[in-house]
C-alpha positions in Angstrom: 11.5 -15.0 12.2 14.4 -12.8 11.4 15.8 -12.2 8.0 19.5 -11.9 8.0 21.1 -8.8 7.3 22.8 -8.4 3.7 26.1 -6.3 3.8 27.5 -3.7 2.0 29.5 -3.6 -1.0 31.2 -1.0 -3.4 28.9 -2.3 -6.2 25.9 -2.5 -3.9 25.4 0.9 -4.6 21.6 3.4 -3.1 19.1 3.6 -5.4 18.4 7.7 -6.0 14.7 9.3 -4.7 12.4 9.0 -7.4 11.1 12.2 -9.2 8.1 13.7 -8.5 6.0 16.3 -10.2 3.9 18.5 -7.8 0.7 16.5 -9.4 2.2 13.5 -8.5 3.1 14.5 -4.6 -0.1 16.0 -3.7 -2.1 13.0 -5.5 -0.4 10.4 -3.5 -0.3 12.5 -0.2 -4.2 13.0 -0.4 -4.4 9.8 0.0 -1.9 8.1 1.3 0.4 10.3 3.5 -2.2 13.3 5.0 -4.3 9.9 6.2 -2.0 7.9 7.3 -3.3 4.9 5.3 0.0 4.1 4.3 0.9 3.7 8.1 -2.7 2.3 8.9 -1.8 -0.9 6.3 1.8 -1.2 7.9 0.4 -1.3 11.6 -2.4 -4.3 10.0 -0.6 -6.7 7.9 2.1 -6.8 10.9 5.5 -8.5 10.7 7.8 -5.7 10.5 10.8 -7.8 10.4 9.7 -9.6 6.9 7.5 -7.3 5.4 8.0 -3.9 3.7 4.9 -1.5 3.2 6.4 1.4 1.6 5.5 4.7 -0.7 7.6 5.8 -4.0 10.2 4.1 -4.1 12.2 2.1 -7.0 11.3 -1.1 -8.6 14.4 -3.0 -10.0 15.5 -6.3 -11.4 18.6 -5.6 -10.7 21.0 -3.7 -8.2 21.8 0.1 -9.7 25.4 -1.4 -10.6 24.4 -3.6 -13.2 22.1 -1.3 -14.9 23.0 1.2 -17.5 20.4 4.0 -16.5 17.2 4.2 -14.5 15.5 4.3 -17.9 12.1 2.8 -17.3 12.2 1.9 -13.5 8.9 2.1 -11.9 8.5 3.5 -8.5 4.7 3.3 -7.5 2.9 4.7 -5.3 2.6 2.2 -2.5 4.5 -1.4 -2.2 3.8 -4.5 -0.4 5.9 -7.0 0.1 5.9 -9.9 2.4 8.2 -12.4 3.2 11.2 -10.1 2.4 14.0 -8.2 4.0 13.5 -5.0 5.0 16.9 -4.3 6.0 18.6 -4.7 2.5 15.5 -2.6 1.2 16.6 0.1 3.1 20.3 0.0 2.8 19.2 0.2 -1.1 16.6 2.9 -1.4 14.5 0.8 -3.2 12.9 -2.8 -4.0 15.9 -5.1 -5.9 14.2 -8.0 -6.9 17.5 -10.0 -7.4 18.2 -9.4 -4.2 14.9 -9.9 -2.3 14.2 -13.3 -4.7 11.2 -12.5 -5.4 8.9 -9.3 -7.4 6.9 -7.0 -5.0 3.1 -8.6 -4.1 1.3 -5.4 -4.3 1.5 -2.5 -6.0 -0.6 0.4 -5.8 -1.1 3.8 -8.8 -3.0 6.5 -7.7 -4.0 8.6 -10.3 -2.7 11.9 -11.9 -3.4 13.9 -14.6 0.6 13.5 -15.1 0.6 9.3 -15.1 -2.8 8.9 -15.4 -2.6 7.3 -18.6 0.6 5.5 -18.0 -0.7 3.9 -15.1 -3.0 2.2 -17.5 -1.0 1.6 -20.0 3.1 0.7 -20.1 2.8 0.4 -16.3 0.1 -2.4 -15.9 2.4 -3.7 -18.4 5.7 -3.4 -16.8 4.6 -4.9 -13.5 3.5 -8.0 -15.0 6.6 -8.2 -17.1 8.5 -7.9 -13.0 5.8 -10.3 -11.9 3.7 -8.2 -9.4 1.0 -10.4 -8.1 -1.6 -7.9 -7.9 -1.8 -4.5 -9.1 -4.2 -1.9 -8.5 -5.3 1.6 -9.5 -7.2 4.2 -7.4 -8.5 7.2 -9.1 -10.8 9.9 -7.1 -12.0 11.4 -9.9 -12.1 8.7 -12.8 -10.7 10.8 -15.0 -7.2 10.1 -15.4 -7.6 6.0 -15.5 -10.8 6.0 -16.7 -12.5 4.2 -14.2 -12.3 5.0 -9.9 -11.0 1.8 -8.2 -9.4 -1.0 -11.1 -7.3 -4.1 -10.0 -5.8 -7.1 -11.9 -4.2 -10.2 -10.8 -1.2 -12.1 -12.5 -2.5 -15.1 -14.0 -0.1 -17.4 -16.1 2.3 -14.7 -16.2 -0.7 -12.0 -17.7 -3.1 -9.6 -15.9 -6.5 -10.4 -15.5 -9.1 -8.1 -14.3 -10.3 -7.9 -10.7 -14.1 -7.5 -10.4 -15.3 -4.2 -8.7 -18.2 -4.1 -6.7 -20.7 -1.3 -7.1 -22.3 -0.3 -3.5 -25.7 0.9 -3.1 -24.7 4.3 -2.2 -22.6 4.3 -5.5 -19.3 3.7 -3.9 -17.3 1.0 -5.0 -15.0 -1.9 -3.4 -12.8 -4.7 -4.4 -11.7 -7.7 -2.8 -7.4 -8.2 -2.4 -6.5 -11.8 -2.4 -2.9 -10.9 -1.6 -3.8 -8.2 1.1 -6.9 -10.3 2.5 -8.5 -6.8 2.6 -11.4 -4.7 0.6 -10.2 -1.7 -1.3 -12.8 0.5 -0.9 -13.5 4.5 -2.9 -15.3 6.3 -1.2 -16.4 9.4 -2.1 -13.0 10.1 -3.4 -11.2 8.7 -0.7 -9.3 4.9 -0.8 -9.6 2.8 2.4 -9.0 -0.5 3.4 -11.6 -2.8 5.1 -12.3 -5.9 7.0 -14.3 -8.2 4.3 -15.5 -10.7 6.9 -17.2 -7.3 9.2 -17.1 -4.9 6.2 -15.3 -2.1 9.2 -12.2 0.0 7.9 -8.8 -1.1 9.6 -7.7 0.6 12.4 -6.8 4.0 12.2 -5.2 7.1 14.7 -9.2 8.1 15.2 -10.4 4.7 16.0 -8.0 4.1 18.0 -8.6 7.4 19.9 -12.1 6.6 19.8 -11.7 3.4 21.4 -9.3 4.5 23.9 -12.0 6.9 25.1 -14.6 5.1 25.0 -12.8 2.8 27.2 -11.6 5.3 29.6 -14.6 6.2 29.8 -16.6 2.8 30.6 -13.9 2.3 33.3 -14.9 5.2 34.8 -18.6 4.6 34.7 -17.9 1.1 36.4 -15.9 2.8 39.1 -18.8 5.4 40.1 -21.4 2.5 40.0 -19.3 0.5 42.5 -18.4 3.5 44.8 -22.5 3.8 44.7 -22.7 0.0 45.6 -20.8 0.8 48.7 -22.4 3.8 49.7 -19.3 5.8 48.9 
């Protein structure tokens, strides 16, 4: 499937980079960009030419041109959107829901001591007002949300909680209907995992790993058979 390529216009007009505050950037790097998780999710879900897996950018109702500011537009921390078009996304800096037809399915906060208690708050409330399917909120600590890994779902146009597991080892997971994945914390860190083998996507180490060991059971199969022969 391809999704057909929206042009540009005068009024069509980039949406600016979101501000950060140093809190905010090393928060979200931590554990999203210096682990590649971000890129682990893209690589996943698949469908690159209908799905957008992105990190802090804008969330709009509108194009920039028909707003008046950029007074209370949310940029979160990670996006998911399927079924989209990536194309216009980029040519806009940012998520237009207008334009796409439809609200973001995923949105991910990770907590700061900056938006810590925003993210709880007017956010959880904003993104149902946009109609965000599932929203979640990752917190290393638990200090800033007030609780390590918290999720809701839009239900007749409100949030409902998502239940969070407890793990014997005291970390905790939750299951994403919309991602078909686990959010996992664990010992501070977010991951994402099979629910049907309870194993954490692939990632650049696994991936490695595998690689290796592959290489090396190739090789092992190649020594047995020069043996066979008398090699």
């Amino acid at each position: 499937m391809t999704t057909a390529r929206t042009p540009k216009s005068p009024q069509a007009l980039r949406l600016p980079d979101p501000p950060k505050s140093p809190d905010e950037k090393m928060t979200a790097a931590k554990q999203l960009t210096d682990t590649g998780h971000a890129h682990h999710l893209a690589i996943h879900l698949g469908e690159p030419q209908t799905t957008i897996v992105t990190t802090e950018r804008y969330i709009t109702p509108v194009p920039i041109s028909e707003r008046a500011d950029m007074t209370g537009v949310l940029y979160p921390d990670l996006l998911v959107a399927f079924n989209v078009n990536p194309i216009a996304f980029e040519e806009r800096n940012g998520y237009v829901i207008s334009e796409q037809r439809k609200p973001p399915d995923f949105v991910l906060e990770i907590a700061s001591r900056s938006t810590g208690r925003a993210d709880t708050g007017e956010k959880r409330a904003a993104y149902a007002d946009l109609g965000v399917a599932e929203y979640r909120r990752f917190d290393e600590t638990g200090q800033y949300h007030g609780s390590r890994l918290a999720g809701d779902r839009l239900i007749d146009g409100g949030y409902e909680p998502i239940e969070i597991t407890e793990m014997p080892d005291g970390n905790l997971k939750g299951h994403s209907a919309v991602l078909g994945l686990e959010l996992h914390w664990t010992d501070g860190f977010l991951g994402w995992h099979d629910p049907d083998t309870g194993e954490h996507i692939a990632t650049f180490d696994t991936e490695r790993e595998g690689r290796l060991q592959a290489e090396s059971r190739v090789r092992e199969l190649e020594e047995e058979l020069q043996r066979l022969r008398g090699d």
